[in-house]
C-alpha positions as CSV (number, residue, x, y, z in Angstrom):
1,X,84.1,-21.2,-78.7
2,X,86.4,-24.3,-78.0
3,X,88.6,-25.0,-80.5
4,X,88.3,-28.4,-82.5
5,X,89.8,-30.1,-85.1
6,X,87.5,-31.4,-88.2
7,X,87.2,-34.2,-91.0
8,X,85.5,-32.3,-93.8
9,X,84.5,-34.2,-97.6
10,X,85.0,-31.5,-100.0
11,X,83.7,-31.4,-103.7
12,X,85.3,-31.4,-107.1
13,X,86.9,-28.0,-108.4
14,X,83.5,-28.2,-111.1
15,X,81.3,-28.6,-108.2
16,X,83.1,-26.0,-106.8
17,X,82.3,-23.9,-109.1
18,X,78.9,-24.4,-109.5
19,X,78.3,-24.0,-105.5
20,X,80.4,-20.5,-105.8
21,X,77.4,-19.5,-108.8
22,X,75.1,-20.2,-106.0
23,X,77.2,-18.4,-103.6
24,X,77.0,-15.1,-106.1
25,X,73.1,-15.3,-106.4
26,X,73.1,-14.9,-102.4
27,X,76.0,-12.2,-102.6
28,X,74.2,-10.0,-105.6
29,X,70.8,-9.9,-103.3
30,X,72.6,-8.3,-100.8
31,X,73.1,-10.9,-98.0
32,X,76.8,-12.1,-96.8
33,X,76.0,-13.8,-93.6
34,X,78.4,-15.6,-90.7
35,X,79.7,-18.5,-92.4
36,X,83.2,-19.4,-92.7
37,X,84.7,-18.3,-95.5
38,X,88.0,-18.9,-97.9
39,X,87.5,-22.8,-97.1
40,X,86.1,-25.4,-99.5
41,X,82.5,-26.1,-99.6
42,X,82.3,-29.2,-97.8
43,X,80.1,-31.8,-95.7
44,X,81.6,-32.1,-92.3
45,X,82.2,-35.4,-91.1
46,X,83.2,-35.4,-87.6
47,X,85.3,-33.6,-85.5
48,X,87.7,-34.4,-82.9
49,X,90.0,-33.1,-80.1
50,X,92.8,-30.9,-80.7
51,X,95.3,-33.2,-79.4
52,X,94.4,-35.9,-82.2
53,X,96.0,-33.8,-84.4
54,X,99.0,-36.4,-85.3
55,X,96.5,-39.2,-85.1
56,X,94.4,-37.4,-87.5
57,X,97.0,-36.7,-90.2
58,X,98.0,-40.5,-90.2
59,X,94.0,-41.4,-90.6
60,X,94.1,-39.5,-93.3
61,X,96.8,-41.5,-95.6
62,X,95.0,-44.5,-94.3
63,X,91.5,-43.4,-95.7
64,X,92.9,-43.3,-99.1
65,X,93.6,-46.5,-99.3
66,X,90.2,-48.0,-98.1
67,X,87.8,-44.8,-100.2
68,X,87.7,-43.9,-103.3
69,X,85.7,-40.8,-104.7
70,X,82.3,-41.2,-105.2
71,X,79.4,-39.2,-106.8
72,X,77.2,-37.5,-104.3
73,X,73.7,-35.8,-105.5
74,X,72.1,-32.2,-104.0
75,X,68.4,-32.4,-103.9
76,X,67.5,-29.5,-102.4
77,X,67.1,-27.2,-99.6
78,X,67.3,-27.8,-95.6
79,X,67.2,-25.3,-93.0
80,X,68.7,-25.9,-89.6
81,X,66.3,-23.2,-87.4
82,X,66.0,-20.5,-89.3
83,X,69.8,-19.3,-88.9
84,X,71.3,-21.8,-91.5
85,X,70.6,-22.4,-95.6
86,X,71.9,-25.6,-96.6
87,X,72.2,-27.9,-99.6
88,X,70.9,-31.6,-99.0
89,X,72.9,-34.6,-100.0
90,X,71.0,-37.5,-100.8
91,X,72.5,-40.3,-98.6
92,X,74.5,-43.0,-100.2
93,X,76.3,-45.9,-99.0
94,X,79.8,-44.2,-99.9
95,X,79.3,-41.5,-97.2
96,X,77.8,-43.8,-94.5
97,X,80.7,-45.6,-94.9
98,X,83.4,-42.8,-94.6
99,X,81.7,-41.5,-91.6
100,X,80.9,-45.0,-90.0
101,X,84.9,-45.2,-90.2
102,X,85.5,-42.1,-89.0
103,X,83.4,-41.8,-86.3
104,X,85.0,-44.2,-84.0
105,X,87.3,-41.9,-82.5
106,X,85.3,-38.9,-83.1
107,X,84.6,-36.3,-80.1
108,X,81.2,-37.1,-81.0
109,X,80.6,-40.7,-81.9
110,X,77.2,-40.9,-80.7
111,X,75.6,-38.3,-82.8
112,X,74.5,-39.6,-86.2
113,X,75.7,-37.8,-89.1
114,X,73.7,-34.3,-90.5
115,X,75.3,-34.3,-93.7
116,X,74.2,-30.7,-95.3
117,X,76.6,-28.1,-97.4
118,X,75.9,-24.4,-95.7
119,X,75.2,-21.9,-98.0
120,X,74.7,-19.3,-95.8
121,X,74.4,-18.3,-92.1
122,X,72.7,-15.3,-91.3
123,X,69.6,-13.7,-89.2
124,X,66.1,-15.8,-89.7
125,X,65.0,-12.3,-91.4
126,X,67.6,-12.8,-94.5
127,X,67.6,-16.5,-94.6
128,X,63.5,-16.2,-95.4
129,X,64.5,-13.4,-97.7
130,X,67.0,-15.5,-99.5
131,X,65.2,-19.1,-99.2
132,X,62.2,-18.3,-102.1
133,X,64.9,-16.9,-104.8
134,X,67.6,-20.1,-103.9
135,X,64.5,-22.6,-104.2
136,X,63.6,-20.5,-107.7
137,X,67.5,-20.5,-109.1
138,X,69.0,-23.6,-108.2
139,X,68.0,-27.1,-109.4
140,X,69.6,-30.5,-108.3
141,X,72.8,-31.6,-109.0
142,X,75.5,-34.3,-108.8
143,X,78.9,-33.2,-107.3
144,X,82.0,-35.8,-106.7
145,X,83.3,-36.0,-103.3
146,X,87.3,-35.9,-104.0
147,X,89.0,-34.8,-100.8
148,X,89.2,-35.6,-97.6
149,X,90.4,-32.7,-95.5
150,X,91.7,-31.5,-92.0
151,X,91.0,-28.5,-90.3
152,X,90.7,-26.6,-86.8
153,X,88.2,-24.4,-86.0
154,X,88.1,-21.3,-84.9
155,X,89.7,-19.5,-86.2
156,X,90.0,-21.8,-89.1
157,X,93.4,-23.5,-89.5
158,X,93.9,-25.8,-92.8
159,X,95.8,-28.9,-91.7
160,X,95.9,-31.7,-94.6
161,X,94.0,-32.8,-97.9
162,X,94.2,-36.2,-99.5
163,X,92.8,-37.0,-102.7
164,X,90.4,-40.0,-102.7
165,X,91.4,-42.2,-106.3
């Protein structure tokens, strides 16, 4: 898999927490799956050549001074085939914005933004498994997007975190 480098919005620390309760309801029914793991849960924003790397980091002092944080509510479930679980964020102006700014010179400026939280990546067996028992546990909630963060992918390299005011 080529390696890129990624703008991710990461949650609160409560938020955090509350996605890693979600995370344990998964875990104690015996499914794991492929995502990444040890990294914040996060929305992905865009992502970029590696060799914007520089040009990246400097983005990133400039975002926080023209976004603040901003509350961002989970109202559900999505599935992306039947490989991916994901929380849905209800779309607000604050995160059109931040990826509208981003975007410009993302790798992929012409695909519009798919903003879910993975839960868990797995085989379609487990997803179905896991999918009734989520929907039954887990009710909507508001989280508050605090940091902006850089990373590369694969394998996973943190790069910078700002905190939005």
């Amino acid at each position: 898999m080529e390696k890129k480098l990624y703008i991710i919005a990461e949650l609160d620390e409560d938020s955090q927490m509350m996605i890693k309760e979600y995370e344990k309801i998964i875990i104690e029914n015996g499914f794991f799956g492929k995502q990444t793991k040890n990294i914040p849960y996060h929305i992905t924003l865009c992502s970029f050549p590696t060799d914007m790397e520089n040009t990246l980091i400097e983005l990133l002092d400039k975002i926080n001074t023209r976004h603040n944080k901003f509350i961002i509510n989970f109202s559900g479930f999505g599935l992306f085939g039947l490989n991916v679980l994901f929380m849905n964020p209800t779309m607000n102006l604050d995160l059109i914005k931040m990826y509208n700014y981003l975007k410009e010179d993302s790798f992929e400026k012409n695909r519009e933004l798919a903003a879910h939280l993975t839960l868990i990546i797995d085989e379609p067996e487990n997803i179905l498994k896991i999918l009734p028992i989520m929907v039954e546990k887990i009710k909507t909630f508001s989280g508050v997007i605090k940091y902006i963060s850089l990373y590369e992918f694969f394998p996973a390299r943190f790069i910078k975190r700002i905190e939005l005011k």
